[in-house]
N, C-alpha and C positions, 0 to 999 in steps of 0.2 A: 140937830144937824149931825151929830158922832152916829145916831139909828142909822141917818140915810149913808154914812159914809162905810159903816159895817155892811150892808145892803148892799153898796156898791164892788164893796171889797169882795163880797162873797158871789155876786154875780160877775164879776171880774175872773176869780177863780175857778168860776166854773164853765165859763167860756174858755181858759183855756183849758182846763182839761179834754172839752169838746174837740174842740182845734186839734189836741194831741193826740185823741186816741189814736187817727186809723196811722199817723207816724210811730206809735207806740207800737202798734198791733205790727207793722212789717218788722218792726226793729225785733221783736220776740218771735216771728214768725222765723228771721235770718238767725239769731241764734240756736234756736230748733234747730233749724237747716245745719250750718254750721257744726256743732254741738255733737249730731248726732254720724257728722260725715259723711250728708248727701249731698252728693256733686249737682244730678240733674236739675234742670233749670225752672223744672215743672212735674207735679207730683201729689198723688192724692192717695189717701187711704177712706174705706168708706166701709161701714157694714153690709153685709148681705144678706139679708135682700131688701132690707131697710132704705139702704142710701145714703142713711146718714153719714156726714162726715166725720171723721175721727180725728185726721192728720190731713195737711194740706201746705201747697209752697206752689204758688200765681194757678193753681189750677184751673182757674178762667179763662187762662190765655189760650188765642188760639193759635195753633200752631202745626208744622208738619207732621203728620203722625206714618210718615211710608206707608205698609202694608195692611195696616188695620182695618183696611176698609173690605177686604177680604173675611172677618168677621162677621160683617154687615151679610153681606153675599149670601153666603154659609147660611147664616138666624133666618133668611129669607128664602131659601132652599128648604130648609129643617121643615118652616114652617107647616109649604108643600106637602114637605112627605108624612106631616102628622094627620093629614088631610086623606094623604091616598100613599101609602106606606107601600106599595109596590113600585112604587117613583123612584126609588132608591136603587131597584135591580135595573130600571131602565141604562139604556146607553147613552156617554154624550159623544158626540167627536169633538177630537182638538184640530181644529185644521191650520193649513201649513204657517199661516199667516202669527197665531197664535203662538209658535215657536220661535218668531223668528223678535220677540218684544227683549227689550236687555231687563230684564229681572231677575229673580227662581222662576225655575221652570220646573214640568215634572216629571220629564226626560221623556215623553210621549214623542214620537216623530207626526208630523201633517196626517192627517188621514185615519189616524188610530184612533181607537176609542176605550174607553171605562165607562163602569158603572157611575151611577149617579154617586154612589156609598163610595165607592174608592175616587171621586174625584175629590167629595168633598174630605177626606182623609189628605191627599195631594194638596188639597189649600191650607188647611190648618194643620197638619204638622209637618208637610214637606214646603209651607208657606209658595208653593205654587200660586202663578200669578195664570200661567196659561189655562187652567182646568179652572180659576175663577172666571175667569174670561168667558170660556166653554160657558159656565154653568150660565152666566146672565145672560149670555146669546141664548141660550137651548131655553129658557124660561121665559124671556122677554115680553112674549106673549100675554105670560099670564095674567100681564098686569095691566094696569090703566095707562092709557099714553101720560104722557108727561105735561104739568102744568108748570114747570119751573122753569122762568127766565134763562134762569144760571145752564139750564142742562141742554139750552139749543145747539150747539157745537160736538154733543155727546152722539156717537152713531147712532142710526136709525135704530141700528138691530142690537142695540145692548139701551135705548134711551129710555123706557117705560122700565126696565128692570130698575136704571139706577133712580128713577125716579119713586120708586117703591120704594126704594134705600132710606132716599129724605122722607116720603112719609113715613115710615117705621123710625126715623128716627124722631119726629117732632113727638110720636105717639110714644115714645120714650122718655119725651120730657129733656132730647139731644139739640137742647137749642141752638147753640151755637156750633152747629155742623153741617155743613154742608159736601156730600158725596158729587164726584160728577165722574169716578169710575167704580169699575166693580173689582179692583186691584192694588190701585194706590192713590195718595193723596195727590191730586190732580188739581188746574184753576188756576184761577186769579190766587196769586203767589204761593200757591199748596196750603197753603192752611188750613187745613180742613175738618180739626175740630178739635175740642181741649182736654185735658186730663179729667175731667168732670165728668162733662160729655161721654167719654170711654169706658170711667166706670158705670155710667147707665148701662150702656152698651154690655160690657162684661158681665154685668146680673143676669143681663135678658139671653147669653150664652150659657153660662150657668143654670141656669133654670129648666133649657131645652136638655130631655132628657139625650136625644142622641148626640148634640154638639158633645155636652159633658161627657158622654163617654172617650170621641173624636179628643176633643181636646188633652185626655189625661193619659193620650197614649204616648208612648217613648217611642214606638216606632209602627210603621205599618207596611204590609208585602200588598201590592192591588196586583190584579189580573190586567194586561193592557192587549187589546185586541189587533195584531197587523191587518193593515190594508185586504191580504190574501184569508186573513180567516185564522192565520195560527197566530197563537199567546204566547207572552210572556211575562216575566212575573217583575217586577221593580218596586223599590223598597224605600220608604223616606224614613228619616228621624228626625223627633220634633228638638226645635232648638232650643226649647227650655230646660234646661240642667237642673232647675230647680225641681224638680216634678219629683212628688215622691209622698210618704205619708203625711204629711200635712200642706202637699199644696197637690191641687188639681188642675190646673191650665195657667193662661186663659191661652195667649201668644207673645212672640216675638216678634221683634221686624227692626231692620236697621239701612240705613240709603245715607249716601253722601252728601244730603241735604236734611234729611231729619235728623242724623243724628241714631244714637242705639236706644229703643223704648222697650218697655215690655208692660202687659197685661197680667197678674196673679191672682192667681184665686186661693185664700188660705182657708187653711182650717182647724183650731187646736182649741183643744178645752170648750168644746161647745162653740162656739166663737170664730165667725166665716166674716171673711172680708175682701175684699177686692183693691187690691193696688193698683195701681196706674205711675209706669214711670215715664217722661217723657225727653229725651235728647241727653242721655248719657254721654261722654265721648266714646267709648268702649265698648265692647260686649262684655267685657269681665266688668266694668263699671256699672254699666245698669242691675246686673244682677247683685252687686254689692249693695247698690242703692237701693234695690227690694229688699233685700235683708234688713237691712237698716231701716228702714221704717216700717215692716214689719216689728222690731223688736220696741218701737215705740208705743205701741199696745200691749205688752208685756207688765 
């Protein structure tokens, strides 16, 4: 009887261990968080171009991510012109409608046009929401109409674009995302995809050799065409301060419902990794909070 009682004691004990971990595992994940004095709510550090996770706080979760779908847009553009790399001098127009959306914009008036290469410079570092607009209308074409539930409500003339979005993202391995514009997180309550999810997303920017270059710029001048035929010249800066010899991109984006996030691409000692921050209160806050888990792979 004492065998079976030892037996019992020890399978006793080790049901609760069972029980406890994944309360263990949050409780060590919030002193991490805690500890290291990162605010955001959601957050992931990840190898590149591995994937693997390094560092992470609910990164599951889905949530608003504002502008980042503008990423998407971009990777899906790129793609195009690695296909036919004269796509890039073609022209788009923004027309009048596209100016008049409350987001960034990038300073184009109705009627005017850029190149393919300066609009997407206008989306990712001037985080232009009209010139992503432009690009999914001017493309929409190119792609297969749409088989997604979610995307019937999506205009005719940008629907096949964003439905490209979703299949480039499942092909990603972006499960839990769902796109339904080519600008920002839109839907059934914005949520539109998680810290995880983004750093997929961020590898597959990284990787493209022209985004990487688009993304690691400080600033960019494009040619914009008037209506009449004469140019002129306007100029964005990217809003990531961090940018510099050891980080390359990825973006930023911040809306009165998501919150301040940002996308980083590091690079130091051999050693690339992709942050993802998500709903900072701040702009000085998010970037605090990259630094700070940045230095937990230190």
């Amino acid at each position: 009887m004492r065998r079976f009682k030892g037996l019992y004691t020890a399978l006793a004990a080790g049901l609760i261990a069972v029980c406890a971990t994944p309360a263990m595992a949050q409780a060590d994940d919030a002193t991490e968080q805690d500890a290291a004095g990162i605010s955001a709510p959601s957050w992931i550090m990840v190898d590149n171009p591995s994937g693997k996770v390094i560092a992470q706080h609910n990164a599951e979760e889905r949530l608003k991510i504002g502008g980042f779908p503008k990423l998407m847009t971009a990777l899906l553009v790129a793609r195009l012109a690695a296909e036919d790399p004269k796509l890039l001098d073609q022209t788009i127009e923004i027309q009048a409608y596209m100016t008049k959306i409350q987001v960034t914009k990038s300073g184009a008036l109705g009627g005017e046009r850029m190149t393919v290469r300066d609009a997407l410079y206008a989306t990712l570092v001037g985080a232009a929401s009209d010139t992503a607009l432009a690009l999914s209308r001017t493309f929409n074409n190119r792609f297969a109409e749409s088989n997604f539930r979610q995307l019937e409500k999506v205009p005719a003339h940008s629907r096949s674009f964003i439905a490209e979005m979703n299949r480039a993202a499942r092909k990603l391995g972006m499960k839990d995302s769902v796109f339904r514009s080519a600008y920002i997180d839109a839907g059934e309550n914005g949520r539109a995809s998680t810290a995880h999810d983004l750093a997929r997303l961020g590898i597959a920017v990284m990787a493209d050799p022209i985004l990487r270059e688009i993304v690691g710029a400080k600033s960019y001048s494009a040619t914009i065409i008037g209506t009449d035929g004469t140019t002129r010249s306007k100029s964005w800066n990217n809003g990531n301060r961090l940018l510099g010899p050891d980080v390359g991109g990825v973006a930023t984006t911040g809306t009165p419902s998501s919150g301040q996030s940002i996308i980083l691409a590091t690079s130091k000692r051999g050693s690339n990794r992709i942050i993802v921050v998500l709903g900072s209160e701040t702009s000085s806050q998010r970037f605090a909070d990259a630094k700070a888990i940045a230095a937990l792979a230190n």
